[in-house]
C-alpha positions as CSV (number, residue, x, y, z in Angstrom):
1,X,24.8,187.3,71.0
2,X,24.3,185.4,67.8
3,X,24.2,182.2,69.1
4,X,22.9,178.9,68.2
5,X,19.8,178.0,70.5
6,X,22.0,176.6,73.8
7,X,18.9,173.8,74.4
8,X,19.7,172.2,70.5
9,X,22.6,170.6,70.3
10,X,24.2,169.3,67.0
11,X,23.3,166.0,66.5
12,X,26.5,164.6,66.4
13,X,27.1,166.0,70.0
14,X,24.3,164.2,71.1
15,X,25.2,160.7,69.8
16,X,28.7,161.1,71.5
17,X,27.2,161.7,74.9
18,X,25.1,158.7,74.1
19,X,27.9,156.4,73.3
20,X,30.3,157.9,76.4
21,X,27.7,157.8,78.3
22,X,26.4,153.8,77.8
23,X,30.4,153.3,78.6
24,X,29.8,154.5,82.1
25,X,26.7,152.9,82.6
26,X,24.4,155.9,81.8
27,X,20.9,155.8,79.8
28,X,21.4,158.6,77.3
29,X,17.4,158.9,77.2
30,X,17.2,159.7,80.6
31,X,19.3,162.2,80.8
32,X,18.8,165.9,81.4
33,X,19.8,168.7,79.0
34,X,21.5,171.6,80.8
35,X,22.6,175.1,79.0
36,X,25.5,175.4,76.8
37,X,26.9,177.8,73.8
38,X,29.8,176.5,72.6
39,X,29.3,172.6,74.1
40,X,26.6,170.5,74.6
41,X,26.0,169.6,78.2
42,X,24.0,166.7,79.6
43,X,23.3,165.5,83.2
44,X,23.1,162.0,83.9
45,X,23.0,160.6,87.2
46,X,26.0,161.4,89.4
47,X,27.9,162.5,85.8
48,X,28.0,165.3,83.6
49,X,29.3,165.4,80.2
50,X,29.8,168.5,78.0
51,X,30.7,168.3,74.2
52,X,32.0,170.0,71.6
53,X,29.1,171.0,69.0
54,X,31.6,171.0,66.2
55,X,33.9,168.8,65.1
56,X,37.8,169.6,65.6
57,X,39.7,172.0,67.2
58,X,37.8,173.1,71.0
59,X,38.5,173.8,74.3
60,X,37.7,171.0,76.0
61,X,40.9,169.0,76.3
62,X,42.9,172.2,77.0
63,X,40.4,172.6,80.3
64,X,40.7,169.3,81.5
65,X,44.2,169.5,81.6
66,X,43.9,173.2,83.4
67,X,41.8,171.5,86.0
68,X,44.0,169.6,87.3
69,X,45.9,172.5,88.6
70,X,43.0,174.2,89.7
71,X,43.0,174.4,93.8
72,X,40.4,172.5,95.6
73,X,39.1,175.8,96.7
74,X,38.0,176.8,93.3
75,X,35.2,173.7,93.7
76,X,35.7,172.9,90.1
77,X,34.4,169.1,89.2
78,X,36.1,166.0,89.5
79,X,36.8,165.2,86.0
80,X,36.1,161.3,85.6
81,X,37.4,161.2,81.7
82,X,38.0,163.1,78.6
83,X,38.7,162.6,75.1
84,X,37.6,162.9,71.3
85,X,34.9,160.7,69.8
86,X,33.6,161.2,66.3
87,X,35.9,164.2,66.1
88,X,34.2,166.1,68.8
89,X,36.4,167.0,72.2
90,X,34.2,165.8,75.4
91,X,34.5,165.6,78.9
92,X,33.2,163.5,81.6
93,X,32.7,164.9,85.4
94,X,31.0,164.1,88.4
95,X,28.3,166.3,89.2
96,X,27.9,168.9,91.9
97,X,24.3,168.4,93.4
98,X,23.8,172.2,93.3
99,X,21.6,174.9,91.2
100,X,23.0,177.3,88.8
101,X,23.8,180.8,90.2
102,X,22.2,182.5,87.8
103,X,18.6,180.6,87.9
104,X,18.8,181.2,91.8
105,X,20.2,184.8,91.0
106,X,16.0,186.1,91.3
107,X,15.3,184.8,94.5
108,X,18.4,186.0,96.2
109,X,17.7,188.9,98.9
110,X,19.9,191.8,98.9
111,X,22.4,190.1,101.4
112,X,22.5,187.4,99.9
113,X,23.6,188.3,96.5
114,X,26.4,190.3,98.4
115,X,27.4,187.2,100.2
116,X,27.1,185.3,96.6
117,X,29.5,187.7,95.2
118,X,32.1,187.9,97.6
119,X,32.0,184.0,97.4
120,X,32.6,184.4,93.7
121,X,35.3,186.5,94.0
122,X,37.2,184.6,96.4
123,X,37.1,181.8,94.5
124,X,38.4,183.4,91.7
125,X,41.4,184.8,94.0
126,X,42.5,181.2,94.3
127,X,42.8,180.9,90.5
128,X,44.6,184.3,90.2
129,X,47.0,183.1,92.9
130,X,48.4,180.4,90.3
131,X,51.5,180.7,88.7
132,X,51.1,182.2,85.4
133,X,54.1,179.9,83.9
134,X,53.0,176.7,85.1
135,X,49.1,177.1,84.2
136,X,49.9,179.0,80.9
137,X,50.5,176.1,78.3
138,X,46.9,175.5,79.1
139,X,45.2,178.3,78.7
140,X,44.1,180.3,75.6
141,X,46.3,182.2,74.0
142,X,43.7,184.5,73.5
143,X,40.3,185.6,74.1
144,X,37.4,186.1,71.4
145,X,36.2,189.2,73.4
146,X,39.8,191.2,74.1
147,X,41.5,192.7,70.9
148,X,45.6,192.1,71.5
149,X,46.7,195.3,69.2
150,X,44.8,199.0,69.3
151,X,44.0,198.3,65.7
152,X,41.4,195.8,66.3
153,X,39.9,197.7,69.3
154,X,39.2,200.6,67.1
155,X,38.0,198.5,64.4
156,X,35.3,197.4,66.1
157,X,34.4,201.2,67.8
158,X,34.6,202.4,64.2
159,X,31.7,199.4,63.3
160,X,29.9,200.5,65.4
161,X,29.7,203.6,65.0
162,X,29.1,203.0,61.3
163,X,26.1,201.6,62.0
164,X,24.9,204.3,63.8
165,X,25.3,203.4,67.4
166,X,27.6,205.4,68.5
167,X,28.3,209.1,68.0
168,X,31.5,211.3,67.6
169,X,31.6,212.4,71.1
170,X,31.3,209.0,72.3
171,X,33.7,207.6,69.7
172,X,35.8,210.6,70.7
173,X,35.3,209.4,75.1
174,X,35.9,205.7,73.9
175,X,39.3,206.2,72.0
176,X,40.7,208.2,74.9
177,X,39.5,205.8,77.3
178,X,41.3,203.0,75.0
179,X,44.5,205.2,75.0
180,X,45.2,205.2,78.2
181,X,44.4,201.7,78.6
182,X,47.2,200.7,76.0
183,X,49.4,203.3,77.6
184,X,49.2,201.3,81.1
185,X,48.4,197.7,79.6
186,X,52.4,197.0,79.6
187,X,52.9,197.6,83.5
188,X,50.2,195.5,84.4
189,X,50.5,192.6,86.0
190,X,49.8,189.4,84.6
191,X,47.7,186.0,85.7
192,X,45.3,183.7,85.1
193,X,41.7,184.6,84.6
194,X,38.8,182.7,84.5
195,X,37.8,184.3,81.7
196,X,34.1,184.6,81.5
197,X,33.4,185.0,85.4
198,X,29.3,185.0,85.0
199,X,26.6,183.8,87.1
200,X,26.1,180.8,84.7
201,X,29.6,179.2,85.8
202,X,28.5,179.3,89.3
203,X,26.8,176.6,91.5
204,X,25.4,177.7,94.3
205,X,24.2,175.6,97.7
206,X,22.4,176.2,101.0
207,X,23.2,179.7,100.4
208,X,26.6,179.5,99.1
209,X,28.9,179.3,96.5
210,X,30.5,175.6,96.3
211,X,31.7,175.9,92.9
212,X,33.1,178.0,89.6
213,X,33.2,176.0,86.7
214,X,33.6,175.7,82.7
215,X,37.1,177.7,82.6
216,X,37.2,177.0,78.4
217,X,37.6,181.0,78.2
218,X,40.6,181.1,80.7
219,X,43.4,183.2,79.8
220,X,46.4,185.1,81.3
221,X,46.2,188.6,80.9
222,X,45.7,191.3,84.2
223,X,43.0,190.4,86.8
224,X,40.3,193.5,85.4
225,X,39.4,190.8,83.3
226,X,37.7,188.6,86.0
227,X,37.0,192.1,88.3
228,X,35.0,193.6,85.2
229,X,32.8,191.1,85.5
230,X,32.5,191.5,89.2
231,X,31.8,195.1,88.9
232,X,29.4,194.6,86.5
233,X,26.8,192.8,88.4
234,X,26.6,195.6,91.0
235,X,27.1,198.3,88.3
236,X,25.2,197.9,85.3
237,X,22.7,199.4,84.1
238,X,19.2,198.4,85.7
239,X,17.4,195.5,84.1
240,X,13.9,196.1,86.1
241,X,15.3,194.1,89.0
242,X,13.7,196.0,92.0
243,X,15.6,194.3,94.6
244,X,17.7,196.3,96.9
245,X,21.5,196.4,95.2
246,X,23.1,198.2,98.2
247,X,24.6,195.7,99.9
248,X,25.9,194.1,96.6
249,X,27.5,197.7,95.6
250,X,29.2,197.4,98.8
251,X,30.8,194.0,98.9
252,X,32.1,194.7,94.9
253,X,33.3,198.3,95.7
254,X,35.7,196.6,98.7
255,X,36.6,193.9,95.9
256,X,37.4,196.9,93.8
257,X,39.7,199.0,96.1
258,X,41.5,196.2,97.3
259,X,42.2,194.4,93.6
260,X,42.2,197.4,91.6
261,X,46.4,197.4,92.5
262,X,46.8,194.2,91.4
263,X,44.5,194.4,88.2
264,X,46.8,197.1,86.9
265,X,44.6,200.2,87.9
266,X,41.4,201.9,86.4
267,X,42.7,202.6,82.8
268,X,43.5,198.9,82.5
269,X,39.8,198.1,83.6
270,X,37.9,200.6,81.9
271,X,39.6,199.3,78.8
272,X,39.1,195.6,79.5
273,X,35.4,196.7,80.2
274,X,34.9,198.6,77.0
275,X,36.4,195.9,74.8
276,X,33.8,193.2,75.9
277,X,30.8,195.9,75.9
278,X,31.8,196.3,72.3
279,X,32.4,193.0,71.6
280,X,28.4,191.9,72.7
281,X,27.2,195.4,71.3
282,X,28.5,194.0,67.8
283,X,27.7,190.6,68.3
284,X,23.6,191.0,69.6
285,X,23.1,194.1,67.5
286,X,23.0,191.7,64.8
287,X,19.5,190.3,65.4
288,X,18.1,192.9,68.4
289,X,15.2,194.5,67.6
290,X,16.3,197.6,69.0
291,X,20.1,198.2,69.1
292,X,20.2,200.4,71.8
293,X,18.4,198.6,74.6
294,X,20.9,196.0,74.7
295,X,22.6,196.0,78.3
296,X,25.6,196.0,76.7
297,X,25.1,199.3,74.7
298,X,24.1,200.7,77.7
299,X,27.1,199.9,79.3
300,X,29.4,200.4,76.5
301,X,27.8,204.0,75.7
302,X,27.9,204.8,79.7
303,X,31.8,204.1,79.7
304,X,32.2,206.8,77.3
305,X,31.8,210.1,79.3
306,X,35.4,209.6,80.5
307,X,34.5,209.2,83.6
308,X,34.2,205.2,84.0
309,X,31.0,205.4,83.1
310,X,28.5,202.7,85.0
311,X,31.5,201.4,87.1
312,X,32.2,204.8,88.3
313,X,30.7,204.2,92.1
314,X,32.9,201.4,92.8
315,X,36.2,203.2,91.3
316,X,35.9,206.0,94.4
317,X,38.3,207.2,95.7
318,X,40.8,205.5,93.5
319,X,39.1,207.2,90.8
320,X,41.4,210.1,89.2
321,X,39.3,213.4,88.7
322,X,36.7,213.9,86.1
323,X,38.8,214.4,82.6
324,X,37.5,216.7,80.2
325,X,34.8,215.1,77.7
């Protein structure tokens, strides 16, 4: 994606942690610089603080308020404080002595990572289980990665295959596929999402999953958002990973048949899964040396035979038969 660097945080950000920070007690200079896009994140002792890089409108604020009605089953942080300093959103939680999913996510063995994903998942059921009215004033209206009208959607498809990286007959798979999705979108069912359900927003602990975190993306729409992500980790195309993904494909095919009801059906997450494949293909192609070895490319282009494409396996036998090219 283009992306500042996630380890350089504005300066700004940096001197609001500071000041927050020395008000709990905390030595700025001692403190630990974790990953972050759109905040800054710092851990400090028993606290973590995350803030806005820019100035102004964010999603911090809106988050802390959402955690409150988060269950204690999600395992999302105590949050100790939150406000606006220097015009940047920021909030203070205590920390959760565990690693990241995704810097473990190597060393897991194939059970393991099946285990880890079923975790994930029914965390995320806990979140989906909300009531949409109560938890809607605080989420986002929308999100970056899901156009709300077919006009957008294409617009981007039509991008990209401007520049070349995709051709007529997959242009051709990817409308249809979009079609039907905004054909079914109106039937299906509507909750809360986490949003941006990846291994980064996972903590992981004595081989399990005690937390899902950073819900800034959160957003009601059908469940496919959150079960496209799911899917994904089992189903994507192969990034030189050699461990056994079996058992994985397993546990997230059984997440698949028994959600795909409530997420609306297969149209409604093929669509949802082509949108954000687009939506990284446009936004990495930017600066990639090679377009088309992008993981999401490959995913976005493998969605196009009609057919579901990578996520295919886990659609069986809820998948309809193979439609014409």
């Amino acid at each position: 994606m283009t992306q500042p660097d996630p380890m350089r945080p504005q300066p700004a950000a940096a001197r609001v942690a500071a000041d927050v920070l020395s008000a709990h007690g905390q030595d700025f200079t001692t403190a630990v610089r974790a990953n972050g896009w759109t905040n800054a994140t710092w851990l400090a002792g028993e606290l973590v603080i995350r803030v806005a890089q820019r100035p102004g409108p964010a999603d911090l604020l809106r988050e802390a308020r959402l955690a409150r009605l988060l269950p204690a089953q999600v395992g999302y942080p105590d949050v100790v404080e939150h406000g606006v300093l220097h015009g940047h959103q920021w909030v203070l939680s205590r920390r959760i002595r565990a690693e990241n999913l995704e810097d473990v996510w190597p060393r897991l063995d194939p059970q393991q990572r099946a285990t880890a994903l079923r975790q994930v998942w029914e965390r995320a059921e806990h979140v989906h289980r909300l009531d949409p009215a109560r938890v809607a004033p605080h989420a986002r209206s929308r999100s970056p990665f899901f156009p709300t009208t077919p006009g957008e959607a294409t617009a981007r498809l039509r991008r990209l295959a401007a520049a070349g990286l995709l051709d007529q007959h997959q242009l051709r798979g990817l409308d249809e596929a979009m079609d039907r999705f905004w054909a079914e979108l109106p039937d299906a069912p509507a909750s809360l999402n986490h949003g941006d359900l990846g291994l980064c927003n996972v903590l992981w602990r004595d081989c399990q999953v005690v937390s899902v975190f950073d819900f800034e993306l959160a957003v009601i729409a059908p469940i496919a958002v959150d079960l496209n992500e799911i899917l994904k980790f089992a189903f994507g195309p192969p990034t030189g990973d050699h461990v056994d993904a079996g058992p994985m494909r397993e546990a997230a095919t059984a997440i698949a048949h028994a959600a795909l009801p409530r997420a609306g059906g297969i149209d409604v997450l093929l669509g949802h899964s082509i949108m954000l494949e687009a939506w990284l293909t446009e936004n990495e192609a930017a600066t990639a040396a090679d377009p088309t070895a992008l993981e999401p490319y490959l995913r976005l282009t493998a969605l196009a035979d009609g057919n579901g494409g990578h996520l295919a396996p886990a659609l069986t036998p809820h998948h309809e038969p193979p439609r014409k090219a």
